[in-house]
C-alpha positions as CSV (number, residue, x, y, z in Angstrom):
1,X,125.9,46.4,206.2
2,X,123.2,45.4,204.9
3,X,121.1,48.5,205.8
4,X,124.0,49.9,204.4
5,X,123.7,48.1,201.1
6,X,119.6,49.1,201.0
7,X,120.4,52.2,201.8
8,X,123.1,53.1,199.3
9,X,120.9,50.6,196.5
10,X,117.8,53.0,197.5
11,X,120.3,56.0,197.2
12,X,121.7,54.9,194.0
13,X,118.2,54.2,192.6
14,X,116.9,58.0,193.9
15,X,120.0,59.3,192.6
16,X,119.3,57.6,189.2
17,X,115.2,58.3,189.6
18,X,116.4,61.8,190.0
19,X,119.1,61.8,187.0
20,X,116.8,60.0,184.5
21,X,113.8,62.6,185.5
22,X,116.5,65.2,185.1
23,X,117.9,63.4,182.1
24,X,114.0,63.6,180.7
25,X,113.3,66.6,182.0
26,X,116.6,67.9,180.1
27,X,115.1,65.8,177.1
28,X,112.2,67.1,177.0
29,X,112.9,70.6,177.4
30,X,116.0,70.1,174.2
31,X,112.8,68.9,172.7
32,X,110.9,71.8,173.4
33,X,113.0,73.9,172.6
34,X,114.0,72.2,169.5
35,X,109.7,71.5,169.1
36,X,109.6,76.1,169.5
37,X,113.0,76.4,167.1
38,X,111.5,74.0,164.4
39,X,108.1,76.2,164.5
40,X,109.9,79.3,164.4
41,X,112.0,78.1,161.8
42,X,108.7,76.9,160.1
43,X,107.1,80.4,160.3
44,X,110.4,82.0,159.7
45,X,110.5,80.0,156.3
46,X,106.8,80.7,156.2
47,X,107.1,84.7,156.3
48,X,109.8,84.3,154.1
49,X,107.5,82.4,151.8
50,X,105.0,84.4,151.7
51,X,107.0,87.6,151.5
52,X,108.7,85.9,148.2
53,X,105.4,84.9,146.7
54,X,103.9,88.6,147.6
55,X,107.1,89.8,145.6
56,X,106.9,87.4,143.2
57,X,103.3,88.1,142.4
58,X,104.4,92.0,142.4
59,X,106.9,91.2,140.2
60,X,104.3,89.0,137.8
61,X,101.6,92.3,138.3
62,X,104.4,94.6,137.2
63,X,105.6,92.5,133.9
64,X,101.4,92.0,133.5
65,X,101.1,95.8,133.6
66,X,104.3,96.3,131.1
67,X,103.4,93.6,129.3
68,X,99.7,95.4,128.6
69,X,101.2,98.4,128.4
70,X,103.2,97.7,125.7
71,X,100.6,95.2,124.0
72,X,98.6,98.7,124.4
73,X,100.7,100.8,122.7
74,X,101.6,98.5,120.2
75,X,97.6,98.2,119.4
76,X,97.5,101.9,119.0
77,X,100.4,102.2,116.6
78,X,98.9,99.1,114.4
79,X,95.4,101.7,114.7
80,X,96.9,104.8,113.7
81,X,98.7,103.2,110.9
82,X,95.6,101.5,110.0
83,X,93.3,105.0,110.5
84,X,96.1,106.1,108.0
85,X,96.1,103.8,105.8
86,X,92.3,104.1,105.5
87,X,92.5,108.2,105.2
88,X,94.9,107.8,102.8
89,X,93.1,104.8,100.8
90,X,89.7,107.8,101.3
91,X,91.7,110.2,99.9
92,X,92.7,108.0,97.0
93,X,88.7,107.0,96.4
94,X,87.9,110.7,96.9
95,X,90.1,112.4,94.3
96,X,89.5,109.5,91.9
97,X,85.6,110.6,92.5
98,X,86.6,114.2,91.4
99,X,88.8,113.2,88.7
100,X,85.5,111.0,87.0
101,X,83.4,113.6,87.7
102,X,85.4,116.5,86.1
103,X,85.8,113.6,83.7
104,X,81.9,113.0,83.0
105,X,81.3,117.3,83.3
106,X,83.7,117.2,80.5
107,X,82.0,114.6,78.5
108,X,79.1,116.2,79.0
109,X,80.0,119.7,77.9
110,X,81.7,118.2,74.7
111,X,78.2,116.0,74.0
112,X,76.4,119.2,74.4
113,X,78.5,121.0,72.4
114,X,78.5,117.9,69.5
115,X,74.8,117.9,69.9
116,X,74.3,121.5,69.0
117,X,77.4,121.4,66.1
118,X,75.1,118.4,64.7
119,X,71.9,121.1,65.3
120,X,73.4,123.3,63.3
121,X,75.0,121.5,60.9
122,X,71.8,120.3,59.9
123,X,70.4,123.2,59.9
124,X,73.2,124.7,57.8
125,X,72.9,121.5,55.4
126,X,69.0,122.3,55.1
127,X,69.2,125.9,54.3
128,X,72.5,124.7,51.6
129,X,69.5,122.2,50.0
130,X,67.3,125.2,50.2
131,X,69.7,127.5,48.0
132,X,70.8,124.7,45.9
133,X,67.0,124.2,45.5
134,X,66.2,127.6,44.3
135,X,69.8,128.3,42.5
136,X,68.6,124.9,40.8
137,X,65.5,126.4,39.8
138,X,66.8,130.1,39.0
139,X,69.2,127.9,36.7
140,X,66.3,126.2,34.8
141,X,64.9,129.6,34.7
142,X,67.9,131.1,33.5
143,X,67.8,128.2,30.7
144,X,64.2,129.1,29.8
145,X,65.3,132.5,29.6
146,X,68.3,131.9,27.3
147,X,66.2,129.8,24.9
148,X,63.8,132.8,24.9
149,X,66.3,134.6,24.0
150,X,67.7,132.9,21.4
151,X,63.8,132.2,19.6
152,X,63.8,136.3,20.1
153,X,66.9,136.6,18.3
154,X,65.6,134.5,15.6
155,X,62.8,136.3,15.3
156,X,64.9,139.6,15.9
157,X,66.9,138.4,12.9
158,X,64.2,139.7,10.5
159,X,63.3,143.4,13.2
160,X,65.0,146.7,12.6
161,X,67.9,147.5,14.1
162,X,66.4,149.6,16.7
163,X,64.1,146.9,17.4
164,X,67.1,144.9,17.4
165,X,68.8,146.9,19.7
166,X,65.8,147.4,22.0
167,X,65.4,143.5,22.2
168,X,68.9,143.2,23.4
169,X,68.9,145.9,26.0
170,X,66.1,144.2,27.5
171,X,67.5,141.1,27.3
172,X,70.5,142.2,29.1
173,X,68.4,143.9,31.7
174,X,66.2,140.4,32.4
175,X,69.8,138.7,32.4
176,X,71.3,141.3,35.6
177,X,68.2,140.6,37.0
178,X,68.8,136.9,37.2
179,X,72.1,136.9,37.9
180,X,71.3,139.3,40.7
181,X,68.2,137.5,42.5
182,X,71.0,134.5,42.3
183,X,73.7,136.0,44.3
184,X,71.0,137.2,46.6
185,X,70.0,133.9,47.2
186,X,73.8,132.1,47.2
187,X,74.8,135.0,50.1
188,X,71.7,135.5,51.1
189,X,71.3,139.0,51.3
């Protein structure tokens, strides 16, 4: 019985040597298997990873590029409306330009204009002081002449009456003459 016992003791422990390698075996392949499920879970949740951050990077690129875009577009509005602005402003400076210059043309015409008035004004006012000169002296003359005529007359007082008469005529002829070289002078004819 005793073999009996060794043997069934040696049985027993083969039987368990055999269910504890199996046991391990069954371990370690639960393992393995759980070792190849966690790294193809891993690169599972990898790809996934990197195929959200490759999308999420898209995603960034594609607000970037709207974002620019519209930063673009706004820049180009704020320059038009600036380059109109400043052609407007140009425009403004420009017709201001023409509107002093037809201004200073017009000043100038009219100081031109003054200028020669004043030229012949003077001119005008000289050849007045001219006739008043010699109406001036034609007047002393014509004095003279009248108290010429009035020592003739005294004189005459004590003629004949055609020599009377003949000193009258010839008064009155030196008198037309006067008064004639006077109006040729005053309208200068």
């Amino acid at each position: 019985m005793a073999l009996w016992l060794i043997i069934g003791l040696l049985a027993g422990l083969a039987v368990a040597g055999i269910a504890f390698t199996l046991l391990e075996s069954y371990r370690a392949r639960q393992q393995k298997g759980a070792k190849i499920a966690a790294e193809q879970t891993a690169t599972r949740i990898l790809e996934e990873a990197k195929k959200e951050a490759k999308a999420i990077r898209k995603e960034g690129e594609a607000r970037m590029r709207e974002s620019l875009a519209q930063t673009k577009t706004q820049a180009d509005q704020s320059t038009r409306q600036r380059r109109s602005e400043l052609d407007e402003r140009e425009r403004q400076i420009q017709e201001k330009n023409e509107a002093i210059t037809r201004t200073t043309d017009r000043l100038e015409k009219h100081k031109t204009e003054l200028t020669q008035a004043e030229q012949k004004l003077t001119r005008a006012e000289e050849k007045l002081a001219r006739r008043e000169e010699e109406l001036q002296r034609q007047a002393e003359q014509h004095a003279r002449l009248q108290d010429e005529v009035r020592g003739q007359l005294e004189r005459v007082a004590g003629l004949t009456r055609d020599e009377a008469k003949r000193s009258l005529i010839d008064q009155m002829v030196e008198e037309a003459r006067f008064d004639r070289g006077v109006l040729e002078v005053a309208f200068g004819t």
